[in-house]
C-alpha positions in Angstrom: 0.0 0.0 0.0 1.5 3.3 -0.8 0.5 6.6 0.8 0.7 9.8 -0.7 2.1 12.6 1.3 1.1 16.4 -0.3 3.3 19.3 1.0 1.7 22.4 1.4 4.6 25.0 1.5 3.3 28.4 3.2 5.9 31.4 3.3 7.7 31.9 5.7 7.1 35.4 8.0 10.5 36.2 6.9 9.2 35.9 3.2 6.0 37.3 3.3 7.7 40.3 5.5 10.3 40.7 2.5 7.1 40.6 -0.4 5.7 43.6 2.1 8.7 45.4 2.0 9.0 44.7 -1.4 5.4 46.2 -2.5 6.4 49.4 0.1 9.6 49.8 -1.2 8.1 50.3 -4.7 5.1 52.4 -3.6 7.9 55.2 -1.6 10.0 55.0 -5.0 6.9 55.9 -6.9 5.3 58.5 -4.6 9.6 59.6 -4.1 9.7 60.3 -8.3 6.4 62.7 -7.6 4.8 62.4 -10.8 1.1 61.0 -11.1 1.4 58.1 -13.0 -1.9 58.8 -15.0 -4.4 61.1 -15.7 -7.8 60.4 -14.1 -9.8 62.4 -15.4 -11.5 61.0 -18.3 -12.6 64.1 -21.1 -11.8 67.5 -20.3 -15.3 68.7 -18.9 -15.9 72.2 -16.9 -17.8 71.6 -13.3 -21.1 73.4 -14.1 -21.1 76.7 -13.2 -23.1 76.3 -9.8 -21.2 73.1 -8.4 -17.6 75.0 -8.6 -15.7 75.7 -5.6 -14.1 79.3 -4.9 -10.1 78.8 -5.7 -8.3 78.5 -2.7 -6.2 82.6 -3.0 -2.3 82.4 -2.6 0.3 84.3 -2.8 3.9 83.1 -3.3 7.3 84.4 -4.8 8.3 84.7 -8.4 10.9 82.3 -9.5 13.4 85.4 -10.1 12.8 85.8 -6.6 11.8 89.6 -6.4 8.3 89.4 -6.8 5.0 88.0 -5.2 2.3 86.7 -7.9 -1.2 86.0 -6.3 -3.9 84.3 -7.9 -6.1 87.1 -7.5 -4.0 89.5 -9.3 -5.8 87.3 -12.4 -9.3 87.6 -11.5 -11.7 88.2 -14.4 -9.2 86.4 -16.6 -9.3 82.2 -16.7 -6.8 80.6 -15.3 -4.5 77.3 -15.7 -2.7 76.5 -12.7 -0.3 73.9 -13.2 2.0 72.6 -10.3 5.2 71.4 -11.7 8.9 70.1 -10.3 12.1 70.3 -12.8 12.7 66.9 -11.8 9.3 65.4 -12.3 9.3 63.6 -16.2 5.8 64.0 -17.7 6.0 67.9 -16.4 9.1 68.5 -18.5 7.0 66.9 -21.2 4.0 68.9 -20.4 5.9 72.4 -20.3 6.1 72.9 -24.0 3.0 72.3 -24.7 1.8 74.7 -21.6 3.5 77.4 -23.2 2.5 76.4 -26.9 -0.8 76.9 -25.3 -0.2 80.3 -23.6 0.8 81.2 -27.1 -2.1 80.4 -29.0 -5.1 81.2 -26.1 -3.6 85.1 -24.9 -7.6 85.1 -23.3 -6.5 82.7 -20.7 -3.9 83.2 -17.7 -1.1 80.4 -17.8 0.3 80.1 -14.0 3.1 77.3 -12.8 3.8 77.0 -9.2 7.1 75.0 -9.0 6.4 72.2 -5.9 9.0 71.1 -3.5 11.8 72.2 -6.5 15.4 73.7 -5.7 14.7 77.5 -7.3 17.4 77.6 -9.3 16.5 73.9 -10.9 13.1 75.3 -11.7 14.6 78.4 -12.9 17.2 76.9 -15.4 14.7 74.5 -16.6 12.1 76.9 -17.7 14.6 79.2 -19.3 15.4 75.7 -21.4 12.1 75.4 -22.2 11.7 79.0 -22.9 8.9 79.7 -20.7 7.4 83.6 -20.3 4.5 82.7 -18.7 4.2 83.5 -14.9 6.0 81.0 -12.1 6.7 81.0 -8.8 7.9 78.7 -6.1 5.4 76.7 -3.8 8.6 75.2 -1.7 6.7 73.2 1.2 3.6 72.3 -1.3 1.3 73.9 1.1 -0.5 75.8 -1.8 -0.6 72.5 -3.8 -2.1 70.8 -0.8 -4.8 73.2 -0.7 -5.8 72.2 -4.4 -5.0 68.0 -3.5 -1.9 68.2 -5.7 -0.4 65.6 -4.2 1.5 64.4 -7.4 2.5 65.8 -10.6 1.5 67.6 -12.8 -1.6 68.8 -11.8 -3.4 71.5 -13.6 -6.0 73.7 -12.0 -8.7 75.2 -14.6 -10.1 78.1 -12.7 -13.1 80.3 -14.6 -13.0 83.9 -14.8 -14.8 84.6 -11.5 -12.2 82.5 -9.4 -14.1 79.5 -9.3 -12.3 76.1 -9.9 -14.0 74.6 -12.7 -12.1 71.3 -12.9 -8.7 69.9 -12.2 -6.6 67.2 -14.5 -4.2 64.8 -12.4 -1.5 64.0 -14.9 -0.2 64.9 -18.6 -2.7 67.1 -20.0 -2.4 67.3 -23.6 -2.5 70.6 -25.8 -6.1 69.1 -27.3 -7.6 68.7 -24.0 -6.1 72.1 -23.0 -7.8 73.7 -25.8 -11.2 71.7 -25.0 -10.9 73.4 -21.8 -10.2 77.0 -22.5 -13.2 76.4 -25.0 -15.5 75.6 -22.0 -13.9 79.0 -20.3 -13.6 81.5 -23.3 
């Protein structure tokens, strides 16, 4: 007669403590890069007019570090706020097109508030880029974690009367910029 003996091998604490470690190890080195992985909005749609929320006002420093730029100094104008790091990949891909888009749209107010970024990084890379549009330094991300910018980019899209009217978490693209300013123009 011959028995038959099954093994059932479970891990080990060790090894299920090194799969954990493992799994938060890649979450830090993903949430360490700062970049949101994906967009989750999924079309570019304004918030009707009576369901936006007031923008939450700031004021922080130009990147040349002389002057302040406040969010209200752009009131009755439209308004893209776009939190950005020089070392955060999809917002150096992003850039180009933001100022592409300043270009083309002069009826809506392209802002960049560089999060959590060494000045002089920020500086150098939107002279690279060759942005003129207005930036200034958010250095703790206190004014992005007013807006829930907590990776990058984000993009605010605030109407005319100061009211947030939707925000993209992610790469926007110059089409869905345009769809947007189309909502707000």
């Amino acid at each position: 007669m011959s028995v038959a003996i099954r093994v059932v091998l479970l891990p080990s604490s060790c090894m299920v403590r090194r799969w954990i470690l493992g799994l938060l190890a890649a979450g830090v080195l993903g949430l360490a890069a700062g970049c949101a992985g994906a967009d989750v909005s999924i079309d570019p749609e304004a918030a009707p007019i009576e369901e936006r929320d007031e923008a939450s006002p700031f004021t922080a420093t130009a990147l040349d570090g002389k002057d302040q730029i406040a969010l209200d100094d752009f009131r009755g104008t439209p308004v893209f706020l776009n939190f950005w790091a020089s070392w955060c990949g999809p917002c150096k891909e992003e850039m180009p097109d933001l100022q592409a888009f300043k270009e083309r749209t002069p009826e809506v107010q392209v802002l960049g508030l560089a999060v959590n970024d060494d000045p002089s990084d920020s500086r150098s890379f939107a002279q690279d880029v060759g942005v003129d549009f207005p930036l200034a330094i958010d250095r703790n991300g206190s004014i992005a974690g007013r807006y829930s910018a907590t990776g990058l980019p984000v993009t605010v899209i605030i109407d005319a009367q100061g009211k947030i009217a939707s925000t993209w978490f992610g790469l926007i693209s110059p089409q869905q910029l345009d769809e947007f300013a189309e909502q707000l123009i």
